[in-house]
C-alpha positions in Angstrom: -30.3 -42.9 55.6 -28.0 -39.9 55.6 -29.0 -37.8 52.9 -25.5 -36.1 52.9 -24.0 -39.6 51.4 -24.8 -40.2 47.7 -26.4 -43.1 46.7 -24.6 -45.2 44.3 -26.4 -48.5 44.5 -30.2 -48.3 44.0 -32.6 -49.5 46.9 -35.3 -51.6 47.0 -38.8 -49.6 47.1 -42.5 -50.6 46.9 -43.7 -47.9 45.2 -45.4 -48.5 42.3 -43.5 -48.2 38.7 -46.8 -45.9 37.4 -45.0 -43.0 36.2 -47.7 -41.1 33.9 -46.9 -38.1 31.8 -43.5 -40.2 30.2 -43.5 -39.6 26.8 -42.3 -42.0 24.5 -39.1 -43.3 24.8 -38.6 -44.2 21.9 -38.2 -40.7 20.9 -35.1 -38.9 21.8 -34.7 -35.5 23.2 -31.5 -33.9 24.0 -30.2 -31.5 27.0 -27.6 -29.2 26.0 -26.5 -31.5 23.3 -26.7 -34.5 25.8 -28.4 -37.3 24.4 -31.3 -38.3 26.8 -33.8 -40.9 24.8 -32.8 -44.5 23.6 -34.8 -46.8 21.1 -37.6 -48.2 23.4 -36.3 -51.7 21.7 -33.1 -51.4 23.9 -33.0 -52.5 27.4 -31.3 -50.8 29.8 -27.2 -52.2 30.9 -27.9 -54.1 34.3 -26.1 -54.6 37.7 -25.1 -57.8 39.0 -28.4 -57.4 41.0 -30.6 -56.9 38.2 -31.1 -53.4 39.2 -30.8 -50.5 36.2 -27.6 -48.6 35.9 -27.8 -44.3 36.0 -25.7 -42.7 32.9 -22.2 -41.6 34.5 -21.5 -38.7 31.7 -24.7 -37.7 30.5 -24.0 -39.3 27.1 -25.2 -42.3 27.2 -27.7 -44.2 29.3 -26.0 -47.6 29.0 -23.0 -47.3 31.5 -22.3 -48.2 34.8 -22.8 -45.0 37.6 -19.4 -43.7 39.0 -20.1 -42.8 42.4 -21.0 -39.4 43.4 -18.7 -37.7 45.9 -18.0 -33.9 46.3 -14.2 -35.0 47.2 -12.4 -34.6 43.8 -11.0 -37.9 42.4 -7.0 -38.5 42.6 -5.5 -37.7 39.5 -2.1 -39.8 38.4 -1.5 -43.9 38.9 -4.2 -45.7 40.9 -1.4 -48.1 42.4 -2.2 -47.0 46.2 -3.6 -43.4 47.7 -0.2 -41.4 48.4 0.1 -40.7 52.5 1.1 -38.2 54.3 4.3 -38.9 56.8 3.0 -40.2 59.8 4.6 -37.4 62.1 3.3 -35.3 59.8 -0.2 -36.5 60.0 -0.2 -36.1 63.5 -0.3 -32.6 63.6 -3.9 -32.5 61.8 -7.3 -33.6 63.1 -7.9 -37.4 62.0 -10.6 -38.1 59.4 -13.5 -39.0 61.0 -14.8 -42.5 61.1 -16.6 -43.0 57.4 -14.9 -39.5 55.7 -14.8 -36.5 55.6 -19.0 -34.7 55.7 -19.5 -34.2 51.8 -19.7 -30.6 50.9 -22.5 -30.5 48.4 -23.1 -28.2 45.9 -19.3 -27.3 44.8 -18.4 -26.8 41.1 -15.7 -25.1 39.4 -18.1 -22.6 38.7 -18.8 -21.7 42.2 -15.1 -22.1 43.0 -13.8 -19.4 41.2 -16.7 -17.2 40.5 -15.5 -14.6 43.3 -12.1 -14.6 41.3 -11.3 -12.3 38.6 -11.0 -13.7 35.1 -7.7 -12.5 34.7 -6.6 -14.1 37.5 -8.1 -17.4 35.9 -6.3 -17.0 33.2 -2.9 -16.2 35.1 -3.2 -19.6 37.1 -3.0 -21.7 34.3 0.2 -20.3 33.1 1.6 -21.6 35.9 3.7 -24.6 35.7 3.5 -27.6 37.8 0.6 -29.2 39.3 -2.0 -26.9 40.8 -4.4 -27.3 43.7 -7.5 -24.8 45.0 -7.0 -24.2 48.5 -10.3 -23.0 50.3 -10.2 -21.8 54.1 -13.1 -22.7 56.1 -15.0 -19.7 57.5 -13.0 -17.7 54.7 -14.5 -14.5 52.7 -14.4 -13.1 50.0 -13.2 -9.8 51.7 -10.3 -11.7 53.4 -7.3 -9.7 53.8 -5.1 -11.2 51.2 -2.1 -11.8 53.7 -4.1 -13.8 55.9 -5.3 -15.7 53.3 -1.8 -16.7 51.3 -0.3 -17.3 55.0 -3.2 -19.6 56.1 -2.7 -21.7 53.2 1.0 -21.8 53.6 0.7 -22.4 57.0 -1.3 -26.1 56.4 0.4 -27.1 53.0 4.4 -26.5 54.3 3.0 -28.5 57.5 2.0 -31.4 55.2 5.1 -30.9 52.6 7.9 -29.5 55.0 10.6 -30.8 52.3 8.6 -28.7 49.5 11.0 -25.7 48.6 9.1 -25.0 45.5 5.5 -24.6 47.3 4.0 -21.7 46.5 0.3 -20.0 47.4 -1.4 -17.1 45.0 -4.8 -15.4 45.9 -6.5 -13.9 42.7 -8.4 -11.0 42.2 -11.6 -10.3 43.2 -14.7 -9.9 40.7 -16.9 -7.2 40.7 -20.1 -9.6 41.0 -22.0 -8.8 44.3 -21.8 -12.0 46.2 -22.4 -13.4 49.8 -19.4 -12.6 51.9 -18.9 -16.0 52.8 -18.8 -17.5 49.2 -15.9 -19.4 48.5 -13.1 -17.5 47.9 -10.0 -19.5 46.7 -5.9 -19.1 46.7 -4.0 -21.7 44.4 -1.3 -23.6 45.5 1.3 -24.3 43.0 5.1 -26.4 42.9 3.5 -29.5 44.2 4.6 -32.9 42.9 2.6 -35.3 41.2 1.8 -37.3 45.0 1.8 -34.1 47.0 -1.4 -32.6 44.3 -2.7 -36.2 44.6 -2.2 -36.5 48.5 -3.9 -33.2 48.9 -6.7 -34.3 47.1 -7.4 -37.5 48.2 -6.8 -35.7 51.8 -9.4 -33.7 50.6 -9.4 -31.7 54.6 -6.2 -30.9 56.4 -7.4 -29.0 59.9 -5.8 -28.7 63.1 -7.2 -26.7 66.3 -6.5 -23.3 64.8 -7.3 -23.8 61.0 -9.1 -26.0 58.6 -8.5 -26.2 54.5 -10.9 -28.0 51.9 -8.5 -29.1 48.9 -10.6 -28.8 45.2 -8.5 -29.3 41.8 -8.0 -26.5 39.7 -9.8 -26.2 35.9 -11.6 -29.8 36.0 -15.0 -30.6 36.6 -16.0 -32.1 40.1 -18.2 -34.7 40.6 -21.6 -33.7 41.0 -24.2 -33.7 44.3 -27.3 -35.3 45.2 -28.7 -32.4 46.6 -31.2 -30.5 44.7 -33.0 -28.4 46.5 -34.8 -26.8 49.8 -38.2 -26.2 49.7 -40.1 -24.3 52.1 -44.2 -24.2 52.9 -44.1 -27.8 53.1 -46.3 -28.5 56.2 -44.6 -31.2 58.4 -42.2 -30.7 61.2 -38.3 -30.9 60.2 -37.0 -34.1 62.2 -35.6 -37.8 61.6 -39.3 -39.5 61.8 -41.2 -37.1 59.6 -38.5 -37.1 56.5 -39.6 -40.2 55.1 -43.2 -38.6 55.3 -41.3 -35.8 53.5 -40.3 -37.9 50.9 -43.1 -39.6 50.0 -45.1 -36.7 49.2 -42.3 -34.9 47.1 -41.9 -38.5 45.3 -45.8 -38.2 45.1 -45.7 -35.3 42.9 -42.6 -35.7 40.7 -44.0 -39.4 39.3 -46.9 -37.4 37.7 -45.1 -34.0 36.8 -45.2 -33.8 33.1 -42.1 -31.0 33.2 -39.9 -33.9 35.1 -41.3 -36.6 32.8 -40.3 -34.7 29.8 -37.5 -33.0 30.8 -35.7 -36.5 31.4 -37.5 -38.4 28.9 -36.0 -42.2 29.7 -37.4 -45.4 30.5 -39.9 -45.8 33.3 -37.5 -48.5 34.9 -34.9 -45.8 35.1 -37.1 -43.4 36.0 -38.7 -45.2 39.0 -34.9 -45.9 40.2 -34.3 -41.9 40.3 -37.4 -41.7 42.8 -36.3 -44.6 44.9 -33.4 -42.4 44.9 -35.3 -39.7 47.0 -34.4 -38.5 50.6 -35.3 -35.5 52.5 -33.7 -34.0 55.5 -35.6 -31.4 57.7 -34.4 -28.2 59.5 -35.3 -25.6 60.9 -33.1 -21.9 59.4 -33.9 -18.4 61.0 -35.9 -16.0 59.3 -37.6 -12.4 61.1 -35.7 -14.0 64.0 -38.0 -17.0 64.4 -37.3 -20.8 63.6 -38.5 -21.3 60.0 -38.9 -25.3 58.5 -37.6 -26.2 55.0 -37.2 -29.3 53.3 -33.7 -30.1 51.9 -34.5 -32.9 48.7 -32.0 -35.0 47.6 -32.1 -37.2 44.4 -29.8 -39.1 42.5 -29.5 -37.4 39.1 -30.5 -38.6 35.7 -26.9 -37.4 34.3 -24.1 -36.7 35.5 -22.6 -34.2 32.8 -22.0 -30.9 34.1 -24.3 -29.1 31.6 -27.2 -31.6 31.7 -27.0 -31.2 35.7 -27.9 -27.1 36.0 -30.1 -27.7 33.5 -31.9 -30.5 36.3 -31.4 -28.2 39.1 -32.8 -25.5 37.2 -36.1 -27.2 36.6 -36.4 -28.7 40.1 -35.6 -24.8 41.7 -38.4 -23.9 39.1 -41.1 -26.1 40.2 -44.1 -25.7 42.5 -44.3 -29.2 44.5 -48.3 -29.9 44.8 -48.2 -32.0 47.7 -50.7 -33.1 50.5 -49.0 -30.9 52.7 -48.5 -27.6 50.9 -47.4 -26.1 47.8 -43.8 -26.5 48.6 -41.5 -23.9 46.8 -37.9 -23.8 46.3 -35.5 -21.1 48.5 -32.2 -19.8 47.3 -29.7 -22.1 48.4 -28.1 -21.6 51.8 -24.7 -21.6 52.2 -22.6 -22.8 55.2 -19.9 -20.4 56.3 -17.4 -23.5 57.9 -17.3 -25.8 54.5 -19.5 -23.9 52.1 -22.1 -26.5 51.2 -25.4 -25.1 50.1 -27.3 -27.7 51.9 -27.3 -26.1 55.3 -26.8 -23.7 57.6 -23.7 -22.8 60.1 -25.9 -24.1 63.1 -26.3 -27.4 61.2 -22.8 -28.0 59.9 -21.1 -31.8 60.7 -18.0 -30.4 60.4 -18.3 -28.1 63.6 -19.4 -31.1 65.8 -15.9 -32.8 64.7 -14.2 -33.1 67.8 -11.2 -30.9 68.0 -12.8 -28.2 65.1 -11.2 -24.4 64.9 -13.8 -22.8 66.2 -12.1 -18.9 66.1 -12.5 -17.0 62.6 -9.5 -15.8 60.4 -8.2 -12.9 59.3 -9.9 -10.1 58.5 -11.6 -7.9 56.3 -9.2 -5.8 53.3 -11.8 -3.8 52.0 -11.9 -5.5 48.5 -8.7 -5.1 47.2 -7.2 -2.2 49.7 -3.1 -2.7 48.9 -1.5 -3.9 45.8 0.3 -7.1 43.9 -0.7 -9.2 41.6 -4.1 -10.6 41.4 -5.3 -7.9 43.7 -7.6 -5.1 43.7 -11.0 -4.3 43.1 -13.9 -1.6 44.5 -14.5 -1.4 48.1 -18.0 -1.2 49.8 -20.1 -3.7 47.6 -21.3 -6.1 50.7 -23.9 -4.0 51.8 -26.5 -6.3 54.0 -29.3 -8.1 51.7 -32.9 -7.9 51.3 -33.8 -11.8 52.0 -35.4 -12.6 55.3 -33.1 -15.5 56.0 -29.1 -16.2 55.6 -27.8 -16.0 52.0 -31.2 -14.8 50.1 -30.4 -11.7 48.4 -26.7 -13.0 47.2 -25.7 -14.4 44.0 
């Protein structure tokens, strides 16, 4: 199973239901104002299949599970996904068989935490729909030029009739962050079917450039991916990641923090862990090949708030397993499609035939030159103290 694809339909599992540590479920707790717990008297709404359904918004545990895709869902009529002119198309890389890799670990947090909050502000004065436009391989210390004229360059490709099309970059915070954190511009004067094409397009790319489409000011689904855990004693590689997974599933059914912290019925509980799947690799660190453990798990909510909260406590934990303490790492954080789930060296969307392979632009300094959204102190990427990429960065 690839652990990049979210799991909306539960699979079958003979683990045992034995949970230990639940408390009552009769009691509810809540999670940022989420409600979590359900009279033990209820039962759970069911699947065609029998199988327990996962709460879609975190406010209920009694509705069906919308399914979990890092690709932002198409605003407007659902009548039929808007294409781009066939001509037109052909000047992009075609969508690989089964999507588009999902980027995991994107919010619209981490979209627009390298932007100023001004700049925030600005963008939704603007009329019109709006679409975040994010270059792969960009930085945060793009040259602003290079940036806007990327952009342009894919979007007018797609919408040659669009007069009104229009790219902004924002201004840069002054949070220290890794250089390749996503660093957005904003596309504006699209139509209701050009915002939804881009969207539903989610990747335009041809052999010199590649763009990952995100919409502005709305929450994106979340990702299965939780975290990657290092000192976990068996090799990274496709026939030891279900031996992976057994012992991180080993541990959570009798950790009292999980337990607690989601607090709903064992049935429920047990489909979360079925959930499980682990992917092993191997990052640099001192210049050597170092293994971690990348977990992902289907989670208990889906609401926004309730979700850090369940990444926060699984980053927190120490996993007593058979085969070592195993200890969450700061996220990585691909430089191509800024996922937090790999590496550049282990990135699907390199091995797409056809992929730029040639950086863009170049550095500005941080805000070097003037205009609107721009500016900001120079100098603040100074190399970090972590022993492997990203550790160190916000």
């Amino acid at each position: 199973m690839d652990p990049s694809t979210p799991t909306p339909s539960p699979r079958k599992s003979g683990r045992s239901a034995s949970l230990g540590g639940l408390r009552d479920p009769a009691k509810p707790s809540t999670i940022g104002g989420v409600l979590f717990g359900q009279m033990a008297s209820k039962q759970p709404q069911r699947d065609d299949t029998g199988e327990p359904y996962i709460p879609p918004s975190g406010q209920s545990l009694w509705h069906p599970i919308r399914s979990l895709t890092q690709a932002a869902p198409a605003p407007g009529d659902q009548t039929s996904r808007p294409a781009i002119n066939d001509t037109v198309r052909a000047l992009f890389l075609r969508e690989p068989e089964g999507g588009w890799p999902t980027v995991h670990g994107m919010t619209q947090a981490r979209l627009t935490k390298a932007i100023r909050t001004t700049s925030i502000v600005d963008w939704r004065t603007y009329e019109g729909q709006k679409v975040l436009a994010v270059p792969e391989r960009g930085r945060v210390d793009f040259q602003i030029a290079a940036l806007v004229t990327l952009v342009e360059d894919i979007v007018r490709q797609a919408f040659p009739d669009n007069k009104k099309l229009d790219v902004f970059p924002g201004g840069p915070t002054d949070e220290r962050l890794q250089p390749h954190h996503p660093f957005p511009a904003i596309i504006t004067g699209l139509s209701n079917k050009e915002a939804e094409a881009l969207l539903s397009e989610f990747c335009l790319a041809n052999a010199h450039r590649a763009v990952f489409f995100y919409p502005f000011d709305k929450a994106l689904p979340v990702s299965t991916f939780a975290v990657s855990l290092e000192n976990i004693a068996i090799r990274p590689g496709p026939d030891n990641d279900t031996r992976a997974a057994a012992e991180i599933v080993r541990f959570l059914k009798t950790a009292r923090e999980v337990a607690d912290h989601v607090n709903i019925p064992m049935d429920l509980y047990q489909w979360i862990l079925d959930t499980v799947t682990v992917k092993g690799a191997f990052i640099q660190r001192k210049g050597t090949p170092f293994p971690i453990h990348h977990l992902y798990i289907h989670p208990p909510s889906t609401d926004a708030l309730a979700h850090k909260k369940w990444i926060d406590l699984l980053s927190g934990l120490v996993y007593y397993t058979h085969k070592g303490d195993g200890r969450a790492i700061k996220p990585l954080l691909c430089e191509v499609c800024k996922g937090i789930d790999h590496a550049v060296a282990d990135c699907l969307y390199v091995q797409i035939p056809g992929w730029p392979t040639l950086p863009i632009g170049g550095s500005n300094n941080r805000g070097r030159g003037s205009g609107r959204g721009r500016g900001g102190p120079a100098g603040r990427f100074n190399r970090g103290r972590g022993a492997y990429t990203s550790t160190g960065w916000a």
